[in-house]
C-alpha positions in Angstrom: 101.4 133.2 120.4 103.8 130.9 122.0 105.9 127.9 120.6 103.9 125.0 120.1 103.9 122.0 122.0 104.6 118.6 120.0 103.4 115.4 121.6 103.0 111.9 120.5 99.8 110.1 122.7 98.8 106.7 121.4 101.0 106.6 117.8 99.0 110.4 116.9 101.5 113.2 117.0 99.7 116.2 118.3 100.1 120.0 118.3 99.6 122.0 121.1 99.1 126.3 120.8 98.1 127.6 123.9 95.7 130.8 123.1 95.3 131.7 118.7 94.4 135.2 119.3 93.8 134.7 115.4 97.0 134.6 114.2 96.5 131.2 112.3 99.2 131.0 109.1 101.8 132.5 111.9 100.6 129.1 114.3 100.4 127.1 111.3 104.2 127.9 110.0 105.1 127.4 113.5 104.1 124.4 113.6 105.8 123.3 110.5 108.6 124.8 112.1 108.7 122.7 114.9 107.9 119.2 113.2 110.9 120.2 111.4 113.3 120.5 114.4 111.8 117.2 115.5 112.3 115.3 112.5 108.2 114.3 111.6 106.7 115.0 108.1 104.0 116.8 109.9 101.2 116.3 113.0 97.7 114.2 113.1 96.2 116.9 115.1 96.4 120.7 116.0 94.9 121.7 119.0 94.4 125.4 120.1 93.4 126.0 123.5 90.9 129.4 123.2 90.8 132.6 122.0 90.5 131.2 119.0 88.6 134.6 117.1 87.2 133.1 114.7 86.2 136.6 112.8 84.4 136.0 109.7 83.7 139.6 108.8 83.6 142.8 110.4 80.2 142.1 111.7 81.7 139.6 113.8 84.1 141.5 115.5 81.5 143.2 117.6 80.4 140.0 119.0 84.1 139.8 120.6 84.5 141.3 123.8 87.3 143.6 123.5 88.0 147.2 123.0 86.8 148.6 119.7 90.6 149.5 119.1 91.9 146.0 119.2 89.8 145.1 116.3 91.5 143.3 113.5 90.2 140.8 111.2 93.6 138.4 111.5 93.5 134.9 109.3 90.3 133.1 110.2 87.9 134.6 107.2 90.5 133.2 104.6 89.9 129.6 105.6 86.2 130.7 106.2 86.0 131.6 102.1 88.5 128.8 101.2 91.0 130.6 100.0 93.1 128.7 102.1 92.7 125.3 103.7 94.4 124.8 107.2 97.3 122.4 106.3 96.2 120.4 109.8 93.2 119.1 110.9 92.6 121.6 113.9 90.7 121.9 117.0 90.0 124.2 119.2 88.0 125.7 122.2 86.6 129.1 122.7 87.6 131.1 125.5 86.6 135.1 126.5 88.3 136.6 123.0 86.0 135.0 120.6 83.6 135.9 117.8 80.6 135.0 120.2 77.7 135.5 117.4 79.6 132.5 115.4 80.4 129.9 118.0 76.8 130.4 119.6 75.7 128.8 115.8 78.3 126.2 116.9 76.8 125.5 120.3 77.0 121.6 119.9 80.7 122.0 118.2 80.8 121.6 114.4 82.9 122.7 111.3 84.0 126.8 111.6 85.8 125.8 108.4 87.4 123.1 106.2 89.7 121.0 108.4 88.8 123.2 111.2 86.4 122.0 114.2 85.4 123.7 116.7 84.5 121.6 120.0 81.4 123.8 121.1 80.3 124.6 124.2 81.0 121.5 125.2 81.3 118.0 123.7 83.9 115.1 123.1 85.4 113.6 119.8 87.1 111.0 118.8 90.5 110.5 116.4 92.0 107.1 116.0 92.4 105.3 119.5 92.0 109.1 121.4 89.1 110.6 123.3 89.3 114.4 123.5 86.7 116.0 126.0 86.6 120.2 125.3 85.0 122.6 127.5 85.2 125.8 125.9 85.2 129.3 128.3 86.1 131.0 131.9 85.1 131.0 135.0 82.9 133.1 137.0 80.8 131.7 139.7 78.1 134.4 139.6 77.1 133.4 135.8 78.0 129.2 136.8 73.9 128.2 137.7 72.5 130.6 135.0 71.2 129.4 131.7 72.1 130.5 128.4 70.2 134.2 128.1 72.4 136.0 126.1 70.8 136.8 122.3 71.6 139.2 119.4 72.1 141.7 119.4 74.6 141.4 122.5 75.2 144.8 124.8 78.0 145.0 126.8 77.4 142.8 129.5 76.1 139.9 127.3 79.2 140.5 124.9 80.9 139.0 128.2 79.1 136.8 129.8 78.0 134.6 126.8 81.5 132.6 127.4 81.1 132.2 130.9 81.1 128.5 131.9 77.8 126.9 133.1 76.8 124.6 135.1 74.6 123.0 132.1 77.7 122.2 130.5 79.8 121.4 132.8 77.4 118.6 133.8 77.4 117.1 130.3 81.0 116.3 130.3 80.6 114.5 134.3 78.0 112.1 132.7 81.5 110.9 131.1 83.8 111.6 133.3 82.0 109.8 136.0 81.4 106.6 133.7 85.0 105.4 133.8 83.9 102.0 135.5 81.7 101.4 133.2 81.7 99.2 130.0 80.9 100.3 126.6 78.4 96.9 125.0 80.6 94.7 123.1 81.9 94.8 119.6 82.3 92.6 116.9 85.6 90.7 118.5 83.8 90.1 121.8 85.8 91.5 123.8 85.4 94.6 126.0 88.0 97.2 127.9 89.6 96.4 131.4 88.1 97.7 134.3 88.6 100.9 135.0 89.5 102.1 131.3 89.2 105.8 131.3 86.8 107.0 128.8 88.5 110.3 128.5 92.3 110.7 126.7 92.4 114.1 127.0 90.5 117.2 128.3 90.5 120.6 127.0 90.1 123.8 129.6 90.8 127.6 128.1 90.9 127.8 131.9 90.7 125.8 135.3 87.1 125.6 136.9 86.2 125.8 140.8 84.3 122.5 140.5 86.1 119.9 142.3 84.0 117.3 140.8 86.0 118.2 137.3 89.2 115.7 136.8 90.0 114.4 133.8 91.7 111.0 133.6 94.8 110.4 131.8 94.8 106.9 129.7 98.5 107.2 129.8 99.2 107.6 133.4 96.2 105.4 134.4 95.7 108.6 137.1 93.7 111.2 137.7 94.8 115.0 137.8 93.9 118.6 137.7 95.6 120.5 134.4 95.2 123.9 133.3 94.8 124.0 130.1 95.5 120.2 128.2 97.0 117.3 129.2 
């Protein structure tokens, strides 16, 4: 876990964790931690970046691909059963450390708990004036064209590619991205966005794709650019 990212886009102060790896009360205090040293009350948003494990039970943890040693239930099943509620509302992406079985249920993205939404496969929401675009996964072109075949119970090779990226996805998020010239119909105060207004804030990536085509457009900047990860 690394020290989170505090950032303030469009009057919404925002956390940024890179990977969860489960550890969510030692991300959460962190967080706290940090608003602290910065002087706010506390953040609008939580965003973790993949890896997310979220391990309901030990069932799940064979649905994550990783050696049977590095099992470990961590946090997640406590806000799963309520005994605690995330103290931020939280997003996240999957990426290739995740309780697979669970986030397939979540294909379309959805609640994995109280305060706690996960973005799917891949989908965009919206908070306040921001746009987030997630695309949740890793690379690997031999798996890009293929369609979803993976079912329960997974073997070993389905255990991994199930979060591979695919094209099918991919494609759903260009049908945006591609869009910027165009205008939204017109709301009550008759008045519509500039030309050019980028329908994306922010995109989410556990990890950069070879698709050239994939650039997300920064309402801040008024630019376009490749990122890593967010932002």
């Amino acid at each position: 876990m690394t020290e989170p990212v505090l950032l303030e886009q469009q009057g919404l102060r925002i956390a940024v964790e890179g990977c969860g790896h489960g550890v969510l009360h030692e991300i959460y205090a962190s967080v706290a931690k940090s608003c602290e040293m910065k002087g706010w009350p506390d953040v609008d948003l939580l965003i973790i970046g993949g890896d997310f494990q979220a391990v309901r039970n030990a069932s799940d943890l064979k649905a994550v691909s990783m050696p049977s040693k590095y099992y470990a239930m961590h946090d997640f099943h406590e806000y799963y059963a309520g005994s605690r509620t995330a103290p931020y509302l939280t997003i996240f992406i999957g990426g290739n450390h995740e309780a697979s079985n669970f986030m397939w249920e979540l294909y379309y993205g959805g609640w994995a708990a109280p305060k706690i939404y996960y973005m799917g496969a891949a989908s965009v929401v919206r908070l306040g004036p921001l746009r987030i675009a997630g695309l949740s996964g890793i690379w690997k072109g031999y798996n890009y064209r293929k369609p979803h075949y993976e079912r329960l119970p997974y073997n070993s090779d389905e255990v991994r590619s199930i979060y591979h990226v695919r094209e099918l996805d991919v494609r759903k998020l260009l049908q945006i991205l591609r869009s910027r010239g165009a205008h939204p119909p017109r709301g009550n105060g008759g008045s519509r966005p500039s030309q050019g207004t980028p329908r994306i804030s922010l995109l989410l990536l556990c990890a950069w794709l070879q698709h050239r085509s994939l650039t997300m457009y920064d309402s801040t900047a008024q630019h376009h650019h490749k990122s890593n990860s967010v932002l």
